[in-house]
C-alpha positions in Angstrom: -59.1 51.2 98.6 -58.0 48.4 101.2 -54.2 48.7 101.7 -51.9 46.5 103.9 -48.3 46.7 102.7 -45.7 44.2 104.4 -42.4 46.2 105.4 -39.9 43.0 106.2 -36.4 42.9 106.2 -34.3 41.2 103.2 -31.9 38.6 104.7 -31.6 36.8 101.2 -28.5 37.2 99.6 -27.8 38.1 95.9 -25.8 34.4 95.3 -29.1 32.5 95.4 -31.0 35.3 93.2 -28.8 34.2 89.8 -27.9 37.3 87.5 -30.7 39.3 87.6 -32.3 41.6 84.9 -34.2 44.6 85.7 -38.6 44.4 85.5 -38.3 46.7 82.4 -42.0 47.3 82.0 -42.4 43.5 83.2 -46.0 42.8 85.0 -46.7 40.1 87.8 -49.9 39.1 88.7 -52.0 36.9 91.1 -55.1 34.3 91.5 -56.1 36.1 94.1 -57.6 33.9 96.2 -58.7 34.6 99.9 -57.8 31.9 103.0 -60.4 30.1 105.0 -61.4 33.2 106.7 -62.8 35.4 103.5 -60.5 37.9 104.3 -60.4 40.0 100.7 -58.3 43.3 102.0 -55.7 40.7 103.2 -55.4 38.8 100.0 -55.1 42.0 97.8 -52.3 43.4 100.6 -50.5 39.9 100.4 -50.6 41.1 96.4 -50.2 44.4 96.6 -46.9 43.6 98.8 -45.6 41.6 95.9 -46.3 44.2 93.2 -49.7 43.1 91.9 -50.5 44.5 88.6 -52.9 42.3 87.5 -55.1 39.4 88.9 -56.6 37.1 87.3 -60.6 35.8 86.4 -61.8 32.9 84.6 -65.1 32.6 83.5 -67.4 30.3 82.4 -69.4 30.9 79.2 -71.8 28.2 80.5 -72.1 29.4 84.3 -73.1 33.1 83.0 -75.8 31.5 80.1 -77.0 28.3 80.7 -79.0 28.2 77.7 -79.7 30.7 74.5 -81.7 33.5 76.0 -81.4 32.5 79.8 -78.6 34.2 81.8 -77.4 33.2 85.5 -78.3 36.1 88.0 -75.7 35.2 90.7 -73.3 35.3 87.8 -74.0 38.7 86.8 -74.2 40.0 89.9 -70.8 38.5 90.9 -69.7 40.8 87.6 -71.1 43.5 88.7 -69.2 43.4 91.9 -66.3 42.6 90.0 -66.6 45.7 88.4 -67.0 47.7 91.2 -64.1 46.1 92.6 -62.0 47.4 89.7 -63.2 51.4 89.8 -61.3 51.4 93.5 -58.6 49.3 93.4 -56.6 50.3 90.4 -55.7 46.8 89.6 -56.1 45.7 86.0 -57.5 41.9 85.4 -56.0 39.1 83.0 -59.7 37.6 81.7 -60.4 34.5 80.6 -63.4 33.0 78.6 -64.0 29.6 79.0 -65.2 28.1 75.8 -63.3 25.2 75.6 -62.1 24.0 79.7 -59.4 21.7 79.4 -61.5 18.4 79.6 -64.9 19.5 78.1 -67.0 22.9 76.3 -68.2 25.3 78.3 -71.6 26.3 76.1 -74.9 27.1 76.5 -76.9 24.0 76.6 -78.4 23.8 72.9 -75.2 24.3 71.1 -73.1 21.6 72.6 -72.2 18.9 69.7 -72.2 22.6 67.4 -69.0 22.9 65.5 -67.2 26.5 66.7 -67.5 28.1 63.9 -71.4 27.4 63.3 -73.2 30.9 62.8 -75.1 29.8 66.1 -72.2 29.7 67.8 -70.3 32.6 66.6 -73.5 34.8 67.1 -74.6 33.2 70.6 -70.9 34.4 71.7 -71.3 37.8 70.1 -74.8 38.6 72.2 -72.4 36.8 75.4 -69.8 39.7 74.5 -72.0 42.1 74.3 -73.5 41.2 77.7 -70.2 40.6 79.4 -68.7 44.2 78.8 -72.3 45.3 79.6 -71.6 44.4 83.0 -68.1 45.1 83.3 -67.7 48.5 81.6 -65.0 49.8 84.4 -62.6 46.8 84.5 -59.4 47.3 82.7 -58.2 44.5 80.9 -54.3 43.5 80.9 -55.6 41.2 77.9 -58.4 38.9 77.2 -58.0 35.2 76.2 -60.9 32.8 74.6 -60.7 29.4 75.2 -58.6 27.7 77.8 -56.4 25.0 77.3 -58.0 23.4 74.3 -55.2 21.7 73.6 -55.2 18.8 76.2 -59.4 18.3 75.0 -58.1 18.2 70.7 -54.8 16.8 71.4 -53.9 16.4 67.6 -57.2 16.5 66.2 -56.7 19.2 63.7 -60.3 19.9 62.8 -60.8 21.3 66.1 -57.9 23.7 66.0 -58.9 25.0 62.4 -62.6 25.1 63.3 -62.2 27.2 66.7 -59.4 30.0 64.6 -62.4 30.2 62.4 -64.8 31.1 65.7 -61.8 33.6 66.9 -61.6 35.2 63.7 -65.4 36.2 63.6 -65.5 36.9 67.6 -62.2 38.7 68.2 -63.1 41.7 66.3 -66.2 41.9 68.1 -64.4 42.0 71.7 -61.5 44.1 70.3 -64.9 46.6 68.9 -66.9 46.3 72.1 -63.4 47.6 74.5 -62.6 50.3 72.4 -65.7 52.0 72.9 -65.3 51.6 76.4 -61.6 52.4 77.1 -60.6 54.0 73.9 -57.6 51.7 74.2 -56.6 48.5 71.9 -57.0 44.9 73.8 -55.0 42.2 73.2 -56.8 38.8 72.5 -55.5 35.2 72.1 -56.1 31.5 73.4 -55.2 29.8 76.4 -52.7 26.4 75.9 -50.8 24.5 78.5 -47.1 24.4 77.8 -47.1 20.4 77.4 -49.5 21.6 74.0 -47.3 24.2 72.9 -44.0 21.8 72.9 -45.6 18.4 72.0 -44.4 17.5 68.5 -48.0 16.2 68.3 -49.7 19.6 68.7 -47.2 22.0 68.4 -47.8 23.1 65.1 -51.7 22.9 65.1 -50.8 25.4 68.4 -48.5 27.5 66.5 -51.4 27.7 63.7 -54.0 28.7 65.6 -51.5 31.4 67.3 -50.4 32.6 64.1 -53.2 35.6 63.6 -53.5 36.1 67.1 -52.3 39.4 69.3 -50.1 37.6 72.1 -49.4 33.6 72.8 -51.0 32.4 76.6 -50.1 29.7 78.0 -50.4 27.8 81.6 -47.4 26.2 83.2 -47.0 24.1 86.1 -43.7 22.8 87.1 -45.2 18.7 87.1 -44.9 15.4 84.7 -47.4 13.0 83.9 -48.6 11.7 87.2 -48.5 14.8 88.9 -45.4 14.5 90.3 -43.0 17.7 90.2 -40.1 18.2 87.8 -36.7 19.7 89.3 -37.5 23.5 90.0 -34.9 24.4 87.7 -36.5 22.4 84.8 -38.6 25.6 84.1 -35.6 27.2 83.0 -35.3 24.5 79.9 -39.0 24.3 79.4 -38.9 28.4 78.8 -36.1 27.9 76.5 -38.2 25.3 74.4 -40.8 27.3 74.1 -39.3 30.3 72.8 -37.3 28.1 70.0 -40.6 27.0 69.1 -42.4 30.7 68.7 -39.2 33.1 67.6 -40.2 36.6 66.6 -41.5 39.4 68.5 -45.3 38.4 69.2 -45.4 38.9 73.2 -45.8 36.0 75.5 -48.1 35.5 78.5 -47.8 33.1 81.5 -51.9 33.0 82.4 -50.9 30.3 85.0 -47.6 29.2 86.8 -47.2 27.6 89.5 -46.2 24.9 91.7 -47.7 22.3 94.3 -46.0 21.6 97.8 -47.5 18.5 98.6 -45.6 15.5 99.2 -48.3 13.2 97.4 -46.5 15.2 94.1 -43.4 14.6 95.7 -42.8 18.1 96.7 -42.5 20.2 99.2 -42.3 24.1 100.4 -38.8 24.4 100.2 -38.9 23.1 96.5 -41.7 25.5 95.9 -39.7 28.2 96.7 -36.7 26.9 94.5 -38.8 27.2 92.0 -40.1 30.7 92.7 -36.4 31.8 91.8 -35.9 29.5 88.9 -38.9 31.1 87.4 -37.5 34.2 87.7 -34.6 33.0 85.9 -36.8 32.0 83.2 -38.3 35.3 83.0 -35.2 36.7 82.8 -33.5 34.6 80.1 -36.6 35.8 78.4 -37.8 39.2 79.1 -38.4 40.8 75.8 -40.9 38.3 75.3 -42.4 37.9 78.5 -44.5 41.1 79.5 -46.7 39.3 82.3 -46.9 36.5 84.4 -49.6 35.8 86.8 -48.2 33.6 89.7 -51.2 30.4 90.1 -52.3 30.8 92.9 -52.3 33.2 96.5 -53.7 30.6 98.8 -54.1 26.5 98.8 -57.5 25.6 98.9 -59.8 23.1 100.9 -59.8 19.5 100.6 -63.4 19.8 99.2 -63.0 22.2 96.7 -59.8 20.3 95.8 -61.7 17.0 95.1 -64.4 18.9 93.3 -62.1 20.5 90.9 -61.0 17.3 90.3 -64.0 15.3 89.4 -65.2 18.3 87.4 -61.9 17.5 85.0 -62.2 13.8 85.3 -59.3 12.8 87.0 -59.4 11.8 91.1 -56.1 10.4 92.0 -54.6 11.7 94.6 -51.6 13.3 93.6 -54.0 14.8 91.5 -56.6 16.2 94.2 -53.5 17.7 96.2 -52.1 19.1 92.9 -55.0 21.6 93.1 -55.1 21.9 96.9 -51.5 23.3 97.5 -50.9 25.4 94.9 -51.1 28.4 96.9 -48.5 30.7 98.5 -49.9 30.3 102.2 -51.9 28.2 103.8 -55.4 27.2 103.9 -56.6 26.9 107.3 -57.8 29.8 109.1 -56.0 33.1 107.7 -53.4 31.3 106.4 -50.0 31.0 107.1 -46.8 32.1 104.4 -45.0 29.4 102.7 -41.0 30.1 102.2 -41.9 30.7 98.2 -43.9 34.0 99.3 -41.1 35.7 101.1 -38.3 34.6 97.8 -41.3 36.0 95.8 -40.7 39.5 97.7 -37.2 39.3 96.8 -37.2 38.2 93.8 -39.2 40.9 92.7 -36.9 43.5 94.5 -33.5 42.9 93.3 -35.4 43.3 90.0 -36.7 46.7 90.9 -40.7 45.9 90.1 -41.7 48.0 93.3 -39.9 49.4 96.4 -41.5 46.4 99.1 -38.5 44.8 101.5 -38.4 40.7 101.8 -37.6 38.2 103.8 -36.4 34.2 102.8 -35.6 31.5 104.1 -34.0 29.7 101.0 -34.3 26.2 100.1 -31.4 24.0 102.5 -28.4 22.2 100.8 -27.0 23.0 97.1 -29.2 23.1 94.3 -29.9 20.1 93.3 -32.5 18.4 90.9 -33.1 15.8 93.9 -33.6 16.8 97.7 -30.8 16.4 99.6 -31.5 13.7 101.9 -31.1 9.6 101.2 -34.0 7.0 101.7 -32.9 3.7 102.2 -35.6 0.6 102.1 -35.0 -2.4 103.7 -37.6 -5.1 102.7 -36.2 -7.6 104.6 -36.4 -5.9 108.0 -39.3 -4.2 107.2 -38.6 -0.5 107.9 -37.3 2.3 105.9 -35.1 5.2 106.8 -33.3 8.8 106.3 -30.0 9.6 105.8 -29.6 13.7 105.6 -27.0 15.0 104.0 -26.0 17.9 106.4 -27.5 19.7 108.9 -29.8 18.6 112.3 -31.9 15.7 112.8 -35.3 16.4 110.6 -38.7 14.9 111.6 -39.4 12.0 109.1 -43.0 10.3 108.4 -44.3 8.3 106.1 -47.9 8.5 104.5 -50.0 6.0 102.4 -51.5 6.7 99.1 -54.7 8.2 100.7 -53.0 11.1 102.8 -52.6 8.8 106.2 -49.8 9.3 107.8 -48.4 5.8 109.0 -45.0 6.2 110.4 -43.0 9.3 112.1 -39.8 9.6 113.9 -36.8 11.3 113.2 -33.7 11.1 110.4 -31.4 8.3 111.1 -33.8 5.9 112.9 -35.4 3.3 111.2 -39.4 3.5 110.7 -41.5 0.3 110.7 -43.3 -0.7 107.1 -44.4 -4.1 108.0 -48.0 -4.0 107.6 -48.5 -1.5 105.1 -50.3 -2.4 101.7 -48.3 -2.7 98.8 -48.2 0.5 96.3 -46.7 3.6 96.3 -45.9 5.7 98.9 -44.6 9.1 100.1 -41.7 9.6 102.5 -41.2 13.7 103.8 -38.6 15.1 105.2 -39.2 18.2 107.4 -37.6 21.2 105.6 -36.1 19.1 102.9 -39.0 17.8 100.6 -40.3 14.3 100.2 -40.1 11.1 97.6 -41.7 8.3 96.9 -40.9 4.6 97.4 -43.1 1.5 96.4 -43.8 -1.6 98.1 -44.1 -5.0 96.4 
């Protein structure tokens, strides 16, 4: 087993951590993606150094059988290794079956157009099952989910929602039969939603429905608004709140998928990440009996390419929405990658809360918290130029960049930068250190 434990020093102090509650039996996990480089023993130490007790795996039903009686080689070898992979490094995966993904099914070629609960269906996903545990008898499972956020494909269409609970009720018992015999241990099963599906007064209570027989709730949650822009860090805080009015009881809670994008085309940044690294903590807290694991989305930003090609695979190309999906991550792309802020409040986060022994370093978001980042634009039309006015602190490095990523103005906080020329639409000022916002042109 690969280890590479980070020993830093904690300079962070306990006022910007909140009231803190202990990880009492709480689990974090990871998308444990590697950087440019391929490096695997370095992704799992970045994880291991921030607790890792799970990581998770999607996988396509479709990508593993293409069609009834035809299975994907490269697929089943990449389970195979998968399984190896868990008989040395102890580290239990959070598994998801892509049936339904997000904006489209993910079936074997002749049963697309098949209502969920055909007998085709059910029994095509049975004989999938069967094969899938095949291959992966060593991998312990923190829990297994089927289907992944369905929601945002039926919106309030509640056929779909009654048909699939009819397809989990035939399947789950199969999966729950086929882990026993391998583990001698009980697995938890339920469906994947976003959060927007679990709240919306349009869906909710299909969602709560189609919950209702199921072992735990799962659910996705990314700190953005229509647009893919990013809410105030601190909104996760209300948005756990909701969600909990909405499901009372005792049924346990997992966060498949939280995280948040640094780029200024979502009108973000790393020091906002990091905000909301500790206001999901706060979250947690406020809701700990509940919340047994929560997998942080993801380790490491990705490349522009695989960024646009996640993109046109769910149908949407903008580009707040390409760079949504490129800067998820902790660190970096390029190369080896290098740590955002949110990774070292991460370590410290999870210290104060006692979910393992590793030391931190942060360098906290700059200036109060406050829903907006703490600098002013001002846009003057008539002279053509927009500017900075920071709150406190030194002069910050300023630029300006179009709709398309181009950078087309830089200088420094407190000197006007020259529009004139520059298309009309929206675009994206950032602030080194302090975030970024957008302004639109006429």
């Amino acid at each position: 087993m690969i280890r590479s434990f980070l020993t830093l020093t904690c300079s962070i102090t306990l006022l910007h951590l909140h009231a803190q509650v202990p990880a009492n039996g709480r689990r974090i996990g990871y998308l444990m993606n590697t950087a440019e480089d391929g490096n695997v023993g370095a992704a799992l130490g970045l994880a291991e150094a921030a607790c890792v007790e799970g990581a998770h795996k999607t996988i396509l039903w479709s990508a593993v059988q293409p069609a009834i009686g035809t299975w994907d080689a490269g697929q089943l070898m990449a389970l195979d290794m998968l399984n190896l992979q868990s008989a040395v490094q102890s580290v239990p995966r959070s598994l998801q079956i892509a049936v339904t993904n997000t904006a489209r099914n993910e079936v074997p070629a002749e049963l697309n157009g098949y209502p969920y609960d055909h007998p085709a269906m059910v029994a095509a996903f049975q004989v999938f099952l069967d094969t899938l545990f095949a291959h992966i008898p060593d991998m312990p499972l923190v829990y297994l989910n089927i289907g992944m956020e369905s929601d945002i494909m039926w919106g309030g269409d509640a056929v779909q929602y009654q048909r699939f609970g009819a397809f989990l009720a035939q399947v789950i018992p199969h999966a729950k039969q086929r882990y026993q015999a391998l583990h001698g241990t009980d697995l938890s099963v339920g469906t994947t939603m976003t959060w927007a599906g679990l709240t919306n007064p349009v869906s909710a209570t299909l969602c709560q429905g189609l919950n209702a027989p199921l072992d735990h709730i799962s659910l996705t949650y990314y700190g953005v608004v229509f647009g893919f822009t990013v809410k105030p860090p601190a909104q996760v805080i209300a948005d756990f709140d909701a969600l909990m009015a909405l499901y009372p009881g005792t049924k346990p809670v997992m966060v498949q998928e939280c995280g948040y994008p640094t780029s200024p085309f979502n009108a973000s940044s790393e020091a906002l990440q990091s905000a909301f690294i500790s206001a999901m903590f706060t979250a947690w807290d406020n809701h700990w009996t509940r919340i047994p694991y929560l997998s942080v989305s993801m380790l490491t930003d990705v490349d522009s390419t695989t960024a646009l090609d996640l993109a046109a695979y769910y149908g949407l190309t903008t580009t707040p929405y390409v760079e949504f999906h490129r800067t998820l991550g902790l660190r970096t792309w390029p190369g080896s990658g290098a740590l955002k802020p949110a990774y070292g409040t991460l370590l410290c986060e999870l210290r104060v809360r006692g979910f393992c022994t590793t030391t931190c370093t942060a360098s906290l978001p700059e200036g109060p918290d406050t829903d907006e980042p703490p600098f002013h634009l001002i846009l003057d039309r008539t002279a053509g130029t927009v500017s900075v006015q920071v709150e406190r602190g030194p002069v910050r490095r300023v630029s300006v960049h179009a709709v398309d990523g181009r950078m087309v103005a830089r200088g420094r906080s407190g000197e006007p930068l020259s529009i004139e020329g520059l298309s009309p639409g929206v675009h994206v000022l950032h602030v080194e250190g302090l975030g970024a916002r957008r302004f639109v042109l006429d």
